[in-house]
C-alpha positions as CSV (number, residue, x, y, z in Angstrom):
1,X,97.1,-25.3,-87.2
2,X,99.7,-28.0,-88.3
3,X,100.3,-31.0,-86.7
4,X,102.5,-31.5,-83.4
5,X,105.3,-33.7,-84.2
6,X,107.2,-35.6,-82.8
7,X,110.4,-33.5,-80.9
8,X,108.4,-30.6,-80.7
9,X,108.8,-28.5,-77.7
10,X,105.9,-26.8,-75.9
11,X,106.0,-23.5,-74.0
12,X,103.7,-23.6,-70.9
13,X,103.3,-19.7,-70.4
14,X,102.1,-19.1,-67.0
15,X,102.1,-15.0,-65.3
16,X,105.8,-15.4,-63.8
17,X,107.1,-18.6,-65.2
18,X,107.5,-20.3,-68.4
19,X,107.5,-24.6,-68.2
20,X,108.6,-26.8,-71.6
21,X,107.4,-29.6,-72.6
22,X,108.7,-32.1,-75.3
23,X,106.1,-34.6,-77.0
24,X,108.3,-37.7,-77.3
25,X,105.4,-40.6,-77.7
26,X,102.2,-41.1,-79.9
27,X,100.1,-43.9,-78.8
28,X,96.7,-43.6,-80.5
29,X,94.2,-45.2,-77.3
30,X,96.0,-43.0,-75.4
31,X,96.6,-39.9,-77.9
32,X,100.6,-38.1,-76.9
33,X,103.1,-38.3,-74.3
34,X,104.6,-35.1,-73.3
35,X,107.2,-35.2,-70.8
36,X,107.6,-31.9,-69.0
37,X,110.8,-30.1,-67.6
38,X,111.6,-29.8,-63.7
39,X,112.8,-26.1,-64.1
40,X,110.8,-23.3,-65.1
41,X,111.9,-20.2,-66.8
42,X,111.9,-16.2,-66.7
43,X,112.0,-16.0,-70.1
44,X,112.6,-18.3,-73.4
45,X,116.2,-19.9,-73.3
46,X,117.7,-19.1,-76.9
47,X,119.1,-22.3,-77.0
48,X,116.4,-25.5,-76.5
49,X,119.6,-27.6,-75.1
50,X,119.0,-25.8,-71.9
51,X,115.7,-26.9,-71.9
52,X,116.6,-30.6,-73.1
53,X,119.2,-31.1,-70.4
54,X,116.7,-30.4,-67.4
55,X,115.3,-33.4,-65.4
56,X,112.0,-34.3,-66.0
57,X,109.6,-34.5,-63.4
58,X,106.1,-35.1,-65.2
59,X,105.2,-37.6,-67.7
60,X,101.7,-38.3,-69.2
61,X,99.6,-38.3,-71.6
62,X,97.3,-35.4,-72.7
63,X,95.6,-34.0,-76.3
64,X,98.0,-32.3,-77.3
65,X,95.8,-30.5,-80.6
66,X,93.7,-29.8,-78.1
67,X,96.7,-28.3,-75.9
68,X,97.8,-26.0,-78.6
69,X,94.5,-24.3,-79.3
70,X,95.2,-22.2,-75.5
71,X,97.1,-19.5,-75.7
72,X,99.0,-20.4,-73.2
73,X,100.6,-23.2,-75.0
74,X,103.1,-22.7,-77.8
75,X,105.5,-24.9,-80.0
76,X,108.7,-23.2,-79.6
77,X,111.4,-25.3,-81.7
78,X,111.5,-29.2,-82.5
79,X,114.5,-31.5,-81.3
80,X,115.5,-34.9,-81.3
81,X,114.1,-36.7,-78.4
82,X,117.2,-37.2,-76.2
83,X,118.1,-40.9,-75.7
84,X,116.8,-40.8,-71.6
85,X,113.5,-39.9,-72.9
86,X,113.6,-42.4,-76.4
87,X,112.4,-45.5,-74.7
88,X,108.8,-45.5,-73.6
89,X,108.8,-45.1,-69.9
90,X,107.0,-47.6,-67.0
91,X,103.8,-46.5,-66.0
92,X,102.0,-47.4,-62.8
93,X,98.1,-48.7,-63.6
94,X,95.6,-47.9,-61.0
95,X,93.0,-50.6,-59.5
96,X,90.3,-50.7,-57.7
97,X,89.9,-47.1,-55.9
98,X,88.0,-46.3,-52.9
99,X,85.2,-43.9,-52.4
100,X,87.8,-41.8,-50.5
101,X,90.1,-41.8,-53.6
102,X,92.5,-44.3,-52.6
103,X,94.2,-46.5,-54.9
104,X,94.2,-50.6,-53.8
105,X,96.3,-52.1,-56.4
106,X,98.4,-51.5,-59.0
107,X,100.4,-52.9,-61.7
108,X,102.8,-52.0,-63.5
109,X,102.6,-50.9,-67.9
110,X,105.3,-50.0,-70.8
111,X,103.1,-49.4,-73.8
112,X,102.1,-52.7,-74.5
113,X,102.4,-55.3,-72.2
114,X,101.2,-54.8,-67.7
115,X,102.2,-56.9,-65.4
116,X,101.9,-58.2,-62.8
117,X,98.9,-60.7,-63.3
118,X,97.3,-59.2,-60.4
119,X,97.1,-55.9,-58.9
120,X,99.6,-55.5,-56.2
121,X,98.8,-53.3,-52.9
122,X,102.3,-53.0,-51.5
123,X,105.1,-51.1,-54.4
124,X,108.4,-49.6,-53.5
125,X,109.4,-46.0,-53.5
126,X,111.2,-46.4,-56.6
127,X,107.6,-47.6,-58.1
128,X,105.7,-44.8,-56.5
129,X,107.8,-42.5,-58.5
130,X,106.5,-43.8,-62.0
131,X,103.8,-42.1,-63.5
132,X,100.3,-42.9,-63.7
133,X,98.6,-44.1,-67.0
134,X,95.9,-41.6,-67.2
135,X,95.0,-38.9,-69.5
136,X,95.3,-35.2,-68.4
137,X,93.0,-32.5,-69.2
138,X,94.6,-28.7,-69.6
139,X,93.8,-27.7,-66.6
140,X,95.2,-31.0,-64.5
141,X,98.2,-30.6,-66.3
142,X,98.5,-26.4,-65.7
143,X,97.7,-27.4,-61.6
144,X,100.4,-29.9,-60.9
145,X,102.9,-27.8,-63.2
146,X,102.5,-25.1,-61.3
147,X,102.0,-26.5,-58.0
148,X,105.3,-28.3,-58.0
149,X,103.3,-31.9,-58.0
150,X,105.7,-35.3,-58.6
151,X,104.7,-38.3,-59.6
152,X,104.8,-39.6,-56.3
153,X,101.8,-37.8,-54.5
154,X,99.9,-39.8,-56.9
155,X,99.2,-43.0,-54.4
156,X,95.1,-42.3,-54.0
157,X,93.2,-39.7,-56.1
């Protein structure tokens, strides 16, 4: 199997739908960044722009190798990462979390430096809507693609 590569655009291939995915970020603790498309498909667009020019609506990270030994994942094409997605996004960082699953602080994380100093419990809508650093397994990622899951139901667990 070669290598994923940066640019390269992932089929999700689900019974009714197809999702994309484009892997714009390596960061070796926390292996590759896909960011994945807010429309999903009937069939493969013959031109990736149409896929490029959707909204994204999840980021994170996930093993991507490890992606691309399912059959339902496929590298369809390779692009250049579109400016938007060039510069490594904010992630929300999770605290302490309850037994119930709920999250008591956060900060806040771009790749290589968090802030604040200390967790915070209070963040604004705007923050809600970051993504969580954490890494996804297939089948967490296949769930909230296919449930229509945001980045914003993530405030517990």
């Amino acid at each position: 199997m070669a290598r994923a590569k940066i640019g390269d655009i992932i089929e999700i291939k689900y019974p009714n739908n197809l999702y994309y995915a484009q892997y714009t970020h390596k960061l070796p603790k926390y292996l590759d960044l896909i960011q994945v498309a807010d429309k999903s498909f009937k069939q493969r667009p013959d031109n990736l722009e149409l896929i490029l020019d959707c909204d994204i609506r999840i980021i994170t990270f996930t093993g991507l190798s490890v992606l691309l030994l399912d059959d339902e994942f496929e590298v369809i094409g390779n692009a250049p990462v579109p400016e938007s997605r060039k510069k490594f996004p904010v992630f929300r960082v999770a605290g302490h979390i309850t037994k119930e699953g709920i999250v008591t602080g956060w900060k806040f994380w771009d790749g290589g430096e968090s802030w604040p100093e200390k967790f915070v419990k209070k963040i604004s809508k705007e923050q809600q809507k970051l993504p969580v650093r954490e890494l996804w397994s297939i089948d967490v990622l296949l769930k909230r693609i296919e449930s229509g899951w945001t980045h914003d139901k993530t405030l517990g667990y």
